[in-house]
N, C-alpha and C positions, 0 to 999 in steps of 0.2 A: 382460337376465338371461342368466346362461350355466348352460345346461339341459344335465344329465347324462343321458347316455344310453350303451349296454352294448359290451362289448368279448367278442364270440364267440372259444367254442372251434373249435380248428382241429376238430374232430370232424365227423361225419355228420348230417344232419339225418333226426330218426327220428320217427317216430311212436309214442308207448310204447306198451307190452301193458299190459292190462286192472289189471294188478297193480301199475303204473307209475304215475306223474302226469301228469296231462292237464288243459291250460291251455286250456278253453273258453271262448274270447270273445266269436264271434258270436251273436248272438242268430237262432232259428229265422226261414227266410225271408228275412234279411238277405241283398244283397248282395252279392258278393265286392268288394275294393277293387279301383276301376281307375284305372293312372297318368293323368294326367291331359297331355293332349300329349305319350307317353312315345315315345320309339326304338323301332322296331321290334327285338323283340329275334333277335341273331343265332342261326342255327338251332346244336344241340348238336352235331351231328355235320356235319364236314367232309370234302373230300379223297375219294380214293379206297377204293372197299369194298378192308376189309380180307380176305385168304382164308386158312382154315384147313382141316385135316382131321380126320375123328373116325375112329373103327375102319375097317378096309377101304380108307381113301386118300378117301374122299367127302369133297371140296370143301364149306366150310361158310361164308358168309358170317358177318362180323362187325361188332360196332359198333350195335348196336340204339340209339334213339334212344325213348324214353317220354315220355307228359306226360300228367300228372296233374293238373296245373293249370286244372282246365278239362275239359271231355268228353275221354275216353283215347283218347289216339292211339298207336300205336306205327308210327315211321316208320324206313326204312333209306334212305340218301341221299338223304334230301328226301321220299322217295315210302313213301306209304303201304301200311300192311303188315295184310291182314287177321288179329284174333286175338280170337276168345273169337266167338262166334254167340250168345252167351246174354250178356244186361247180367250174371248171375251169374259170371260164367266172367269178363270182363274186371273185375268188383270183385274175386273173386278174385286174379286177378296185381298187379291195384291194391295188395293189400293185402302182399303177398309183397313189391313193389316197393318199399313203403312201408320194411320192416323188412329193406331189399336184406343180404344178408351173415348174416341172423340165420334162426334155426329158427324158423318156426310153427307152431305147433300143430296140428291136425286138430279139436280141440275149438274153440280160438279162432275158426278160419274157419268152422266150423258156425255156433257163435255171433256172429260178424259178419254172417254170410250170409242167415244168416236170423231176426237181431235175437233170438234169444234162443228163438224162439219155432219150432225146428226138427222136419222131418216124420222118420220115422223110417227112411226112407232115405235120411236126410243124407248120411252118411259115404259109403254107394256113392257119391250123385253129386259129392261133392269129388272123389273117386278119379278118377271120369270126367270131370270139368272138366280136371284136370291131364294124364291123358293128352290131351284134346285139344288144350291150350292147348303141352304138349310138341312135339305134332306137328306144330303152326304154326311153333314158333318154334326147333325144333331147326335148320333150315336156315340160320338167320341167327348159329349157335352161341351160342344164349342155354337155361342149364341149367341148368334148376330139380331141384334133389335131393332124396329122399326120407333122413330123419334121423331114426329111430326113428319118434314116432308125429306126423312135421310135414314140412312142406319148406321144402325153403331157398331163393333166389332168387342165383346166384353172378352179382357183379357182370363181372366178365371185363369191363372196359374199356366198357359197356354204360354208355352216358350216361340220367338219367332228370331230368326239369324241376326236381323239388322239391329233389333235391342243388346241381344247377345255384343254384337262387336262393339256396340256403342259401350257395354261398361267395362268389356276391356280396355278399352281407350282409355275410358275415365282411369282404370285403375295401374296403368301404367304411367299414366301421368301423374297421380297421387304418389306412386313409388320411389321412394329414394336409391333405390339400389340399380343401376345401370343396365346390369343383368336379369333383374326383375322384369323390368321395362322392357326388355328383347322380349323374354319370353313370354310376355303377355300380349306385345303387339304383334310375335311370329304366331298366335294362337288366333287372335283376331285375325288377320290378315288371310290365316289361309282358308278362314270362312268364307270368302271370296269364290266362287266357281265359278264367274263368269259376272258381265253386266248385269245391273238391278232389273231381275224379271226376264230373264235375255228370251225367255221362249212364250212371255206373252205381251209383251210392249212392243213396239215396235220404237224405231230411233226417234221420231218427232215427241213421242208421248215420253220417252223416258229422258228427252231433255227439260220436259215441262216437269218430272215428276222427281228426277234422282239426285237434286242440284245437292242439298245437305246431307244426303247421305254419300256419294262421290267428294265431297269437300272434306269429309270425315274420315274417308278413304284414304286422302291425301297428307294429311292430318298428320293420320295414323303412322305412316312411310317415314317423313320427315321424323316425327319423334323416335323412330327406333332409328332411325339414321345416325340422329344428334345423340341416343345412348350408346351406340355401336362407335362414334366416335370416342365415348367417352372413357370406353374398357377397351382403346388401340385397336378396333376393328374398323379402321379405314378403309382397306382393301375391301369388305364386303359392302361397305356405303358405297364405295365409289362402284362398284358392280350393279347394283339395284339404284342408284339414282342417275346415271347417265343416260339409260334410256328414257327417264320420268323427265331430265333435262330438258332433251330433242321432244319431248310431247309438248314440257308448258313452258316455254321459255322465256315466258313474262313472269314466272313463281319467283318472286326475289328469295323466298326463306328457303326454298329447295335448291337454287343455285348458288346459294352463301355457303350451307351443308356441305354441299360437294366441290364449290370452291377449296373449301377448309381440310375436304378429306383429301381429296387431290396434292393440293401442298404438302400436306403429314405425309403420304405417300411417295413424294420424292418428285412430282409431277406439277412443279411452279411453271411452266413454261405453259401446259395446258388450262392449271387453272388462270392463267392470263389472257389466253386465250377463248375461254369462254365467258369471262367479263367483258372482254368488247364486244364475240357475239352476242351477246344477252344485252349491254346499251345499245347496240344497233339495232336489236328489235324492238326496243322500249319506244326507240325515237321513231324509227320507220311505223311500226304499228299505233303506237299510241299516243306520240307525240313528247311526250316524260322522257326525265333522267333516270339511273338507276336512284334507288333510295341511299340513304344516309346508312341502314346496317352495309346493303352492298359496296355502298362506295368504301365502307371501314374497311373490310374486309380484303378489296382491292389493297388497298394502301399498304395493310400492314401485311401482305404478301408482298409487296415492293421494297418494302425496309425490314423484311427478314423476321417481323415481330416473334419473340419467344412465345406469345403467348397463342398462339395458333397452334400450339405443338404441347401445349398441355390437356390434358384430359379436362372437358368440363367439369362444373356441378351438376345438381339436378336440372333435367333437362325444363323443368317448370319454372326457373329461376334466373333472373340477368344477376348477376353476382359482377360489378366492375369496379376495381378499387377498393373492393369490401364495402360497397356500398351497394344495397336491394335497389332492384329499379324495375320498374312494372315493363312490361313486355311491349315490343313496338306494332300498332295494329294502324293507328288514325291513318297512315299515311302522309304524315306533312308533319314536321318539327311541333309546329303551333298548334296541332292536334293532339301530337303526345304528350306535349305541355300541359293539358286541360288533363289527358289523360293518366294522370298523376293522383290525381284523386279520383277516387269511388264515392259511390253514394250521394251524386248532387243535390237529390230531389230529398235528400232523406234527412228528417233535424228530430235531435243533433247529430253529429257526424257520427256514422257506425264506425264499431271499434274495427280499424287497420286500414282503416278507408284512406290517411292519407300518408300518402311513400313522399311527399318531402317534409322529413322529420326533422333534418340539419341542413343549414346549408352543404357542407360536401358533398350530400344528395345529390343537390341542385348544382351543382358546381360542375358535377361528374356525370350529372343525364344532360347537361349541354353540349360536353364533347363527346357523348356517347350517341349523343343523335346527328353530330356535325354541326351543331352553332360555334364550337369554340376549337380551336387546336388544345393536342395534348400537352403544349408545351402550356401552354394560358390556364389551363385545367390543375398542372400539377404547380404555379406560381398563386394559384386562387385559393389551395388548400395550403400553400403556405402562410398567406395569409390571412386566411380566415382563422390560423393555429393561433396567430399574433393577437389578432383583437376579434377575439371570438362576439364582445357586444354589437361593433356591427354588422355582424356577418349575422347574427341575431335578427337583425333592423331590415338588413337587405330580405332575408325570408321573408318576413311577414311581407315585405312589398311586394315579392313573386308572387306568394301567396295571392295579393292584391288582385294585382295583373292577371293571374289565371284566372278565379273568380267573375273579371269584367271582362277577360274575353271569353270566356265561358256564353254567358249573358247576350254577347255578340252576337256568339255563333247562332245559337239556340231560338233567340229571337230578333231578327234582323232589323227590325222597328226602334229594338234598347237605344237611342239617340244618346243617352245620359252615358251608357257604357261603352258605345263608339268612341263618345272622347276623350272619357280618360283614357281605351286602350292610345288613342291615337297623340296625348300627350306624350306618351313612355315611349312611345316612336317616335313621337319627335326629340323628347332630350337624348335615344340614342343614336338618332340620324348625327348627331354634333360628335359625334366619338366613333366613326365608323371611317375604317381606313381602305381599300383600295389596293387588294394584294394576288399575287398570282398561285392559283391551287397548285394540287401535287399534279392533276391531270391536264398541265398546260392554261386551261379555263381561268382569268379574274373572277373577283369574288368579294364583295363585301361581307372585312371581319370587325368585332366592336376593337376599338383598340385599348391594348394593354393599360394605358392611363384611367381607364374608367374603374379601376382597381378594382375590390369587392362588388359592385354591383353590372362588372362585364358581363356574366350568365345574364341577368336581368334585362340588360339592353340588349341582348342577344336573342333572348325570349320576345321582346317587345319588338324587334326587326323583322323576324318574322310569322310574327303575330300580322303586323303593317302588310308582309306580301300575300298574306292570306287572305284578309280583306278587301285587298285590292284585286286579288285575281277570283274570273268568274266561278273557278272551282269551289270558290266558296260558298256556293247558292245550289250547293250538291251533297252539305254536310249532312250528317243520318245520324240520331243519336239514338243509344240504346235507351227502349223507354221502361224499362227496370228504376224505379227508384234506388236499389242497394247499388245499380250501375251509373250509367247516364255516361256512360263514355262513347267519343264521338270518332266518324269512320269518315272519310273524305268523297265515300258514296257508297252506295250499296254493293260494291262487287267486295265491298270491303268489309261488310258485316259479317263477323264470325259466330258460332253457337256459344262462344265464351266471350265474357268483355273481359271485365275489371279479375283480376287474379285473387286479390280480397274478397269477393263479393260473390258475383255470376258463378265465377267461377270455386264456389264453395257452400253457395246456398244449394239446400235439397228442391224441387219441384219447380225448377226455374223454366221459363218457356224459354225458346230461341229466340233469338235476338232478330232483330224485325226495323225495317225503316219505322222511325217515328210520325 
C-alpha cells in the first residue's frame, strides 16, 4: 500500500505559547524514541570559533551550539560551556531557545517555571536567572533582549538541536530518493538523547511544553518507516515500530506502516491481529472506528492485494491509480472532501491549490477514503472514458458541493449553504442501498444506478452525517489563507496542512485552532 505522509514548511520549528495549539502525544513516563542502529549524528557547529566585538572593542566569541534533546547542553566547539547553576535557570533559556526569535513573556516563564503554582517573588528571580544566564553567555555573543514586559532569544547564527532536526525532517520529506530520506531521518533522529530538556523540566512542564516538537518526533519515525518500506527494508520497520505500536495505539498512520510491513514480511496473521487490537482500543478509549486509510489496509490484507507488496512512491505523495490525491489529515471523509483544495481564503485560486483537476481524481479519492467500492471506482472511470462531457458537468458540481460545505463547516450560521449542502443529501438519500461490509457491519452505499455522479452523492452522504453529528462543532481550520484546511479537532492539527501550499511556503507559522 502506498502510505501518505506530510510535506513541511520551510519555517522554524516552535514550540507554541500557551494561547497556541499543542500536539501532545506522549503519554506521561513514556520514553523518548530512539533510532534504532542510527549514525552518529554530526555535531551542529564546525570549523573555527567565530570572533566578534561588542562596545569598547572586547573580543566576543560566536556560534553557540544548544541541545535540548535530551539533558541541556550548551557547547562552543565541541566543548562544553557552563550555563544556568540552577535546573530553573537552564529551563528557563530552554524555553527562550525553544521560541528563539520570539518575545516571552515574564508571565509565561513564571508560569512555566513554576507550573502555575508561583511564589511571590517570582518575577525578582526571573530577573536574576537572566542576568546570570546573560553573564555566562555574553562572551560567546549570544543576546538575549529585554522587550517590554519579556525577552527575546536572538538567534545570531547560534545553532540549537530542535531547529537542527526540524530541517532534517523537512529535507527528507522534500527527498525523492528513499535512501536519502533514511539517511537524513537516521541523522535527525539520533539527535535525540533523551526527553525535551530531560534534566531541567520536569514531567508536568514538559507535557505543557514538548507537544510539536514530540509530534515531529513521531513524524520523523513514520516517514523513514514508510521510505525503509519503500527500498524492501520491512524487517527493520517492523523492528522500530512495534514498540512505537504498544506506546500509541490510537496512531492510525503508525499502525497502517507496520500493518503493511508486517504482511511484506510474511507475518499476515499478526498484522490481523493488530488491527483488531487497535479497533478495540479506538472504541474502548475513544468511542470511534478505525479510519477509512486503516480499514483499506485491513481489507486489502484480506484479499491478498498485490499492491501492498510494491515498493511505494515518494513517501510525500498518495499516488492511487495514477491519480495525485492530497494526503489524509481531516479525519472524516467530508473533511478530506473540503480538503482537496488549498488556498480558500486566497483569490484567486493559487497555482496547485486544487487536486481535483479530472473527474478520475474525484472518482478515485472516493474509494480511496471509503465512500465507494473499488469495484464502483473502476466502473466510474469507465465511464467517465465514454462521455467524458459529463463527467466534466458532474466536477464542477463536486466542486459546488465542496465549496457550500466548506461555508458549513467554517461558519455554522451559513443557513443559505446548509441547504444546498442538504439538498445533494437529500437527492442522494434516493440512490443509497443497504449492504453488508467486508467486516461483517451494514452500511449505506450510493448505488451503482446514480452512474457518473455516484462519487457526488457519496461526497453529499457524508457530508449529511457530518452535520448532523456533534463532532462537527469541534471542526479547527487552518487559518493560513494559502491553506484553510480543516481537522475534525485539535488533536488533529498538524505543522503542515495543504501539501501545495503550508507545506511549501517559506516562513509559515504552525498551524493553530482558528
Amino acid at each position: 500500500m502506498i502510505t501518505p505522509s506530510v510535506l513541511s514548511n520551510q519555517g522554524r520549528t516552535r514550540i507554541a505559547s500557551p494561547t497556541h495549539h499543542r500536539l501532545t502525544v506522549r503519554r506521561r513516563g513514556a520514553h523518548p524514541i530512539r533510532p534504532r542502529a542510527a549514525p552518529v549524528a554530526v555535531p551542529l557547529t564546525t570549523g573555527s570559533p567565530a570572533v566578534t566585538t561588542v562596545g569598547g572593542g572586547q573580543p566576543v566569541l560566536t556560534g553557540m551550539e544548544f541541545r535540548l534533546l535530551g539533558p541541556f547542553e550548551a557547547r562552543h566547539e565541541g566543548h562544553l560551556v557552563e550555563v544556568g547553576s540552577r535546573r530553573q535557570e537552564r529551563c528557563l533559556l530552554g524555553v527562550l531557545l525553544l521560541d528563539s526569535g520570539r518575545v516571552v513573556t515574564t508571565d509565561r516563564l513564571i508560569d512555566l517555571l513554576w507550573n502555575g503554582r508561583p511564589p511571590g517573588s517570582a518575577r525578582g528571580a526571573v530577573q536574576t536567572y537572566i542576568g546570570r544566564l546573560r553573564g555566562s553567555l555574553t562572551p560567546y555573543g549570544v543576546r538575549i533582549s529585554t522587550r517590554g514586559d519579556g525577552y527575546l532569544f536572538e538567534a545570531d547564527g547560534h545553532r540549537v538541536d530542535v531547529d537542527e532536526f526540524g530541517q532534517l525532517v523537512r529535507q527528507a520529506s522534500a527527498a525523492a530518493d528513499p535512501a536519502e530520506r533514511v539517511r537524513l531521518l537516521d541523522l535527525g533522529l539520533a539527535l535525540w538523547r533523551g526527553p525535551l530538556l530531560a534534566d531541567a523540566a520536569d514531567d508536568e512542564l514538559r507535557d505543557r511544553l514538548h507537544g510539536t516538537v514530540e509530534e515531529l518526533q513521531l513524524v520523523g519515525v513514520e516517514l523513514r518507516a514508510e521510505a525503509q518500506l519503500a527500498l524492501g527494508q520491512h524487517a527493520r520497520a517492523i523492528a522500530e515500530l512495534v514498540p512505537l505500536a504498544a506506546r500509541y495505539p490510537t496512531r492510525e498512520q503508525l499502525v497502517a506502516t507496520l500493518m503493511t510491513a508486517l504482511y511484506r514480511g510474511g507475518r499476515q496473521a499478526d498484522a490481523l491481529r493488530l488491527y483488531r487490537t487497535t479497533r478495540e482500543t479506538l472504541v474502548d478509549e475513544l468511542g470511534i472506528g478505525p479510519g477509512p486509510k486503516l480499514r483499506e489496509v485491513h481489507r486489502r490484507i484480506l484479499r491478498g492485494d498485490e499492491r501492498l507488496d510494491r515498493p511505494g512512491r515518494p513517501v510525500y505523495e498518495v499516488r492511487v491509480r495514477d491519480q495525485s490525491l492530497p494526503w489524509s489529515v481531516g479525519g472524516h471523509p467530508a473533511l478530506e472532501f473540503c480538503n482537496t483544495f488549498a488556498g480558500w481564503g486566497h483569490e484567486p485560486p493559487i497555482p496547485g491549490a486544487e487536486w481535483l483537476r479530472g473527474y478520475p481524481t474525484l472518482a478515485v479519492w472516493a474509494g480511496h477514503v471509503g465512500l465507494v467500492d473499488d469495484v464502483s471506482v473502476s466502473r466510474l472511470l469507465q465511464l467517465a472514458g465514454r462521455d467524458p462531457d459529463q463527467a466534466a458537468e458532474v466536477l464542477v458540481e463536486a466542486r459546488r458541493l465542496r465549496a457550500e460545505l466548506y461555508a458549513c463547516l467554517t461558519d455554522p450560521d451559513d443557513r443559505r449553504a446548509f441547504d444546498v449542502v442538504a439538498r445533494y443529501a437529500e437527492a442522494a438519500a434516493k440512490l443509497l442501498v443497504f449492504r453488508r461490509d467486508t467486516d461483517g457491519r451494514g452500511r449505506w452505499w450510493p448505488d451503482l444506478a446514480a452512474g457518473l455522479r455516484l462519487p457526488l452523492h457519496a461526497a453529499a452522504w457524508s457530508a449529511a452525517q457530518l452535520l448532523a453529528d456533534p463532532r462537527r462543532l469541534t471542526v479547527r481550520t487552518c487559518p493560513d489563507e494559502r491553506c484553510g484546511w480543516l481537522f475534525l479537532d485539535e488533536t488533529g492539527l498538524r505543522r503542515w496542512c495543504s501539501l501545495g501550499t503550508c507545506g511549501r511556503q517559506p516562513a509559515q507559522l504552525p498551524c493553530r485552532s482558528a
